[in-house]
N, C-alpha and C positions, 0 to 999 in steps of 0.2 A: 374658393378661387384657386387653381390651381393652374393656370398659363395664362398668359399676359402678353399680347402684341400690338404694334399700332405702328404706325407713319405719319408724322408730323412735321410743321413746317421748324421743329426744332432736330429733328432726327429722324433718321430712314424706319427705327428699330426704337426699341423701349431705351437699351443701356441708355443709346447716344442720347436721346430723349430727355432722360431724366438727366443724365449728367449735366445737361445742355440749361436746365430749368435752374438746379439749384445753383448754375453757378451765375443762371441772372441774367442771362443770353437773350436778346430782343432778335425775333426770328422777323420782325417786320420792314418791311424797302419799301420804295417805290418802285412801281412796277418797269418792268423794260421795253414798254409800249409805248403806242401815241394814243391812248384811249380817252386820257383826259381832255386833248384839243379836239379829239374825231369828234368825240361825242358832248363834250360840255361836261364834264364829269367833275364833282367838287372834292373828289377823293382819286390821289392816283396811287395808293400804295395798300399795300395788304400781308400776310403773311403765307408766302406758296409752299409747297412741300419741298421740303431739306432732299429727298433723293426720292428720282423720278419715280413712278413706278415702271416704266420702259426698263429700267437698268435692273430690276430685279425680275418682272416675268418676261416669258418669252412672245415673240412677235405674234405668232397666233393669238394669246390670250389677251395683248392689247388691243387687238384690231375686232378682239368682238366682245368686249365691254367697255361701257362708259366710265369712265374715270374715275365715280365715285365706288363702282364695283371694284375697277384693279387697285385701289385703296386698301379694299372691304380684305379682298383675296392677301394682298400682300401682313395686312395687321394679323387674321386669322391663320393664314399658317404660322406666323412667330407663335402663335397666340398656342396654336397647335402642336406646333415641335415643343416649347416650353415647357408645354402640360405632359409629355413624353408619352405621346397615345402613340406613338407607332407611328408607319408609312400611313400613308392617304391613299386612300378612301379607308373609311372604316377603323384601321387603326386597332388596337386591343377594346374597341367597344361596339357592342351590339350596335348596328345600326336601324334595327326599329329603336332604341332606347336613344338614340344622340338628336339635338335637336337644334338650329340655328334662328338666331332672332336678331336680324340686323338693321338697325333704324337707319334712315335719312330724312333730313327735312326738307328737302327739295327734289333729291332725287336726279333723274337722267339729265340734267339742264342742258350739259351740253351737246350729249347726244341731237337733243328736241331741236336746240337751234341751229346746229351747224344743217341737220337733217330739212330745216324751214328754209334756211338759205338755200340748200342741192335744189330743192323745190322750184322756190322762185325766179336761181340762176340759169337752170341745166332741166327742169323737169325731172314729173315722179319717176320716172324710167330709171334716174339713176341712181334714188336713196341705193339705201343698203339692206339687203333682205332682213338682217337681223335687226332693225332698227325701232321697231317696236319692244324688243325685248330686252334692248340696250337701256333704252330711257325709260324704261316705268320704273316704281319708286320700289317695285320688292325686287327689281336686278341685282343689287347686290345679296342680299339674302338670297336667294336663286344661286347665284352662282356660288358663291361660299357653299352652300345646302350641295349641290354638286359636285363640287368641291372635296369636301370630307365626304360625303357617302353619304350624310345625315337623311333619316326614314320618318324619324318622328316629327315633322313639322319642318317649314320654313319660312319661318313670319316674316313682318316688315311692321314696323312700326312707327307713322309719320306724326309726330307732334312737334313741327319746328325743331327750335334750339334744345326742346327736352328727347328728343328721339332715342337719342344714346343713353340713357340712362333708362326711360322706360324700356327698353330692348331687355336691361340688367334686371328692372322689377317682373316682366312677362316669363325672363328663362329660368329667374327664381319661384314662381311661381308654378310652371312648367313642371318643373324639377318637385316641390312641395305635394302638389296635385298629384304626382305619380304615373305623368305623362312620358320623361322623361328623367334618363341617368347622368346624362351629361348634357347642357346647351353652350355651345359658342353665341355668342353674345356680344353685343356692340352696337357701333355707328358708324357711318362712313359720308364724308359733304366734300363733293367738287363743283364749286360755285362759283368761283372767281370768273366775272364775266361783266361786259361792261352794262348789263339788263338788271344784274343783281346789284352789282354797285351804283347804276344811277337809281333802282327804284330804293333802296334804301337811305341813298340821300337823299332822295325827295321826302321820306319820312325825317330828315335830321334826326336816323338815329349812328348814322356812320361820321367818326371823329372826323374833322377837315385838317388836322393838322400837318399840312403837305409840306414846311421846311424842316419837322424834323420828325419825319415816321413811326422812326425805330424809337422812340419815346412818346404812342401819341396815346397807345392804351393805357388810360390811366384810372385805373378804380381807384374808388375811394379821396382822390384826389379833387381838391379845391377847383381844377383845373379841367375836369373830363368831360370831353364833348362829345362821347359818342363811341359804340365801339370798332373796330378795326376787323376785318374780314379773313377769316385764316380758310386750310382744307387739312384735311388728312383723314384719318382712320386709328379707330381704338375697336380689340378686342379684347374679350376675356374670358376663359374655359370656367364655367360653373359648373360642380360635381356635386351629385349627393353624397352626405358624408361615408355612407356604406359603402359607394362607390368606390371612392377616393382612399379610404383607408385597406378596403379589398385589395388594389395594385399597389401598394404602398406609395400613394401620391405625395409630391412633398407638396404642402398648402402656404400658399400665401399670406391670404387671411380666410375671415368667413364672411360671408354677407348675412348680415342676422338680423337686421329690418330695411324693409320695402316701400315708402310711403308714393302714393300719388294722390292728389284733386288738382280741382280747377277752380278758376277765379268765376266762370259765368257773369264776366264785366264785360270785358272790350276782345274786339278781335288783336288789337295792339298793343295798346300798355297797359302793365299791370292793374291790376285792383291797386290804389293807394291805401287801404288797411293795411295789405300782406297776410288777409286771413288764408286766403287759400295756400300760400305758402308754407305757412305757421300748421295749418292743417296734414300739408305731405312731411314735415318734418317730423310734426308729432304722431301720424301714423308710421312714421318706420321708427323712429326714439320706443314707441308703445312695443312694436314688435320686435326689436330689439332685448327687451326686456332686460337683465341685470346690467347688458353692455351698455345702455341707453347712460348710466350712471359714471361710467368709464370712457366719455368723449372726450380726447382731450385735444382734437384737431378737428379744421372744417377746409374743406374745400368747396369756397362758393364761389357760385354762378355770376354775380360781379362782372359786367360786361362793361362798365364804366361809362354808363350812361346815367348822367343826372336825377333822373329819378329814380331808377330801378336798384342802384346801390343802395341807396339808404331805405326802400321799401325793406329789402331781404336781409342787412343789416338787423332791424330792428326785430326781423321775426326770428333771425336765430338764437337771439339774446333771449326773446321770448322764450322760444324752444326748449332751450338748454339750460336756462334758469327751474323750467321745471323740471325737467330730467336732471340735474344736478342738486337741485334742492334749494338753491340759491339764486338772487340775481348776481349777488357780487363772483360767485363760482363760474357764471355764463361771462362775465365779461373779462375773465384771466385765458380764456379757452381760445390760442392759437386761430388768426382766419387767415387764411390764403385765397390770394387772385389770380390763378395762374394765366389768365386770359391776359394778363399785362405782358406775357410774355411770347405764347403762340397764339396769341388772336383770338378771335372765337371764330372758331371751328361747327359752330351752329349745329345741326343733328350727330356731329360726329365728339361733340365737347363734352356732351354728359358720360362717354366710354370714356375718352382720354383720360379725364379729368379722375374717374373712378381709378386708374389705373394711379394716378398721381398719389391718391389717399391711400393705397394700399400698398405704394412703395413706402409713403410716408410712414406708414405702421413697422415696416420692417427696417428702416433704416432710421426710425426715430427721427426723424427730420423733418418739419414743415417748410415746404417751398417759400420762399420768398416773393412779395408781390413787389414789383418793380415801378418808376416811375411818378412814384408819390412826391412830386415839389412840396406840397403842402396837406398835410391829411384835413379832410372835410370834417368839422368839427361834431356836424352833429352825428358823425359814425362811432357810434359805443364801444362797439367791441375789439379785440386786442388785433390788430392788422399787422402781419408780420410782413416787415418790411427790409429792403435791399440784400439780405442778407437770411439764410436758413436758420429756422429755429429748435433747437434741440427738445424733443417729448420726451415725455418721461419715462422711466423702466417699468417692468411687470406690463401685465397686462393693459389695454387703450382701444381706442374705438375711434375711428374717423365720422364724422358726416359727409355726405358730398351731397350738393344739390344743382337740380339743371331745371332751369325753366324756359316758357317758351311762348311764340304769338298765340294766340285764341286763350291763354290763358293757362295752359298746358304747366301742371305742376310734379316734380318727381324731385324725390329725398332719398338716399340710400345710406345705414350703417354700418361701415366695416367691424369687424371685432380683429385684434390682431391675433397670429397663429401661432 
């Protein structure tokens, strides 16, 4: 891993971002609309992004991508300068060898509806020519791939809330295969809309907590009803090591196991085993291989929904009981909820989130989950709480895991650099 970009509703940029986490900052309001009374909505607050993307690209570039693109663009070039490839396009890397793989889980949303409305108000005469190309779900991958110059590939990978993370298992993979030298890699989600927030409350899986917002994501908590709606964008530059060591890259970490399955239960809530979870843990723990032993942080997926915490709770303990050798070793191992802070960020949460664990590695410090009045008794493992937790020296390994509706499971291991 050697560059790191994103825009979150905690910061424009990674610094702000991450500063913004570990000091415990609740990026969530109520929104500045009348959406709750227009439309009967049981939820009026969410978490938006910290700085527009208007104020960072230019007018053309907003006016012909949908917002979960100009997200996608703004994370991957930090993501890009970072990594110190050069000017764009191309940059100091072959561009048959560079490759792009940017998930979202929903995709053009708002392109689709505002474009339904022009429809229905004003007639097809006055969409917008590009508006096919705005709202399908590999636009941001498109554009980024255009973007940098990239020749070898420009995926999309749509598995819900796991999207961003599988983007991180496909560009490693990518990379493994011998397809590609380098992939930009990530997820990008602009969803806040009153179609996404009322169909999510009609499942009760989005908190009601409308008099106090900014505390309403609560994992782990005795008290959590559901989670809170964020946007933004996480990327991250994957090199192969001959690459990387070639231009003398400086690395962040490594990614040195991959895990994905799936539940094959429900199209919405989990499997309540957690096998299939316990399954993508323990295929990237396996391919990790000596690091698998060296975990000493997790960053999970914890959306602070009643059931879904304590499912993945108890498969991490599983997990890492056997990759540690111990159960008592799995339940002293550092878990963070960073969703308690920027929301969930839904296809864009499994990149942010990666980006979180592999600061975590270099700066020794597990993020804080925020909001806990009371921790949920039957949650096992060690929840670090209000405050940042200091990891240990020498050598460590993150987990991070993102999951998703239809079942959609993804694990990823950092090793640190």
């Amino acid at each position: 891993m050697t560059g790191l970009g994103a825009t979150t509703p905690l910061g424009g940029d990674v610094p702000s971002t991450w500063a913004a986490l570990l000091a415990g900052v609740s990026s969530v309001h109520t929104l500045d609309n009348t959406w709750a009374e227009d439309y009967g909505l049981t939820c009026d607050f969410a978490a938006t992004l910290k700085t527009a993307a208007a104020a960072v690209l230019t007018r053309q570039e907003v006016r012909r991508a949908d917002p979960s693109a100009q997200y996608a663009l703004v994370a991957a070039r930090e993501a890009w300068a970072d990594a110190g490839l050069g000017p764009r396009p191309g940059g100091v890397v072959d561009p048959e060898r560079l490759a792009v793989v940017m998930g979202s889980g929903i995709g053009g949303i708002q392109t689709m509806l505002d474009a339904w409305d022009t429809v229905r108000e004003r007639g097809a005469r006055r969409l917008m020519p590009l508006t096919v190309p705005m709202l399908m779900p590999n636009s941001a991958s498109a554009q980024v791939g255009i973007d940098l110059g990239a020749r070898a590939g420009a995926h999309a990978t749509v598995s819900a809330c796991a999207s961003g993370a599988e983007a991180l298992v496909l560009g490693a993979r990518l990379i493994r295969a011998g397809f590609a030298d380098v992939v930009v890699a990530g997820g990008a989600e602009a969803a806040i809309h009153p179609l996404t927030l009322g169909s999510f409350g009609k499942m009760q899986a989005l908190s009601t907590r409308r008099e106090a917002p900014e505390t309403a994501s609560r994992p782990y908590c005795v008290t959590r009803d559901g989670f809170v709606m964020g946007e933004g964008a996480g990327a991250l530059v994957l090199e192969s090591a001959e690459h990387a060591q070639a231009r003398g890259a400086r690395i962040w970490a490594w990614l040195v196991g991959a895990g994905s399955a799936s539940d094959a239960y429900d199209v919405a809530p989990p499997d309540p085993s957690g096998q299939g979870q316990l399954r993508a843990m323990r295929q990237a723990l396996a391919e990790a291989g000596p690091a698998a032993a060296r975990v000493a942080h997790v960053n999970a997926h914890a959306t602070a929904t009643p059931a879904g915490d304590g499912i993945e709770a108890r498969a991490i303990v599983d997990a890492l009981a056997e990759a540690l050798g111990s159960r008592e070793a799995a339940l002293q191992v550092p878990v963070s909820a960073t969703k308690s802070m920027t929301g969930h960020l839904l296809g864009a949460a499994g990149a942010v989130e990666s980006i979180f664990a592999v600061l975590a590695l270099r700066d020794r410090l597990a993020p804080p989950t925020t909001n806990i009045v009371e921790l949920d008794p039957a949650i096992e493992c060690s929840v670090v709480r209000d405050s940042p937790r200091p990891l240990p020296a020498g050598p460590i390994a993150a987990l991070n895991n993102a999951f998703g509706f239809g079942g959609h499971n993804m694990a990823l291991v950092f090793d640190s650099a």
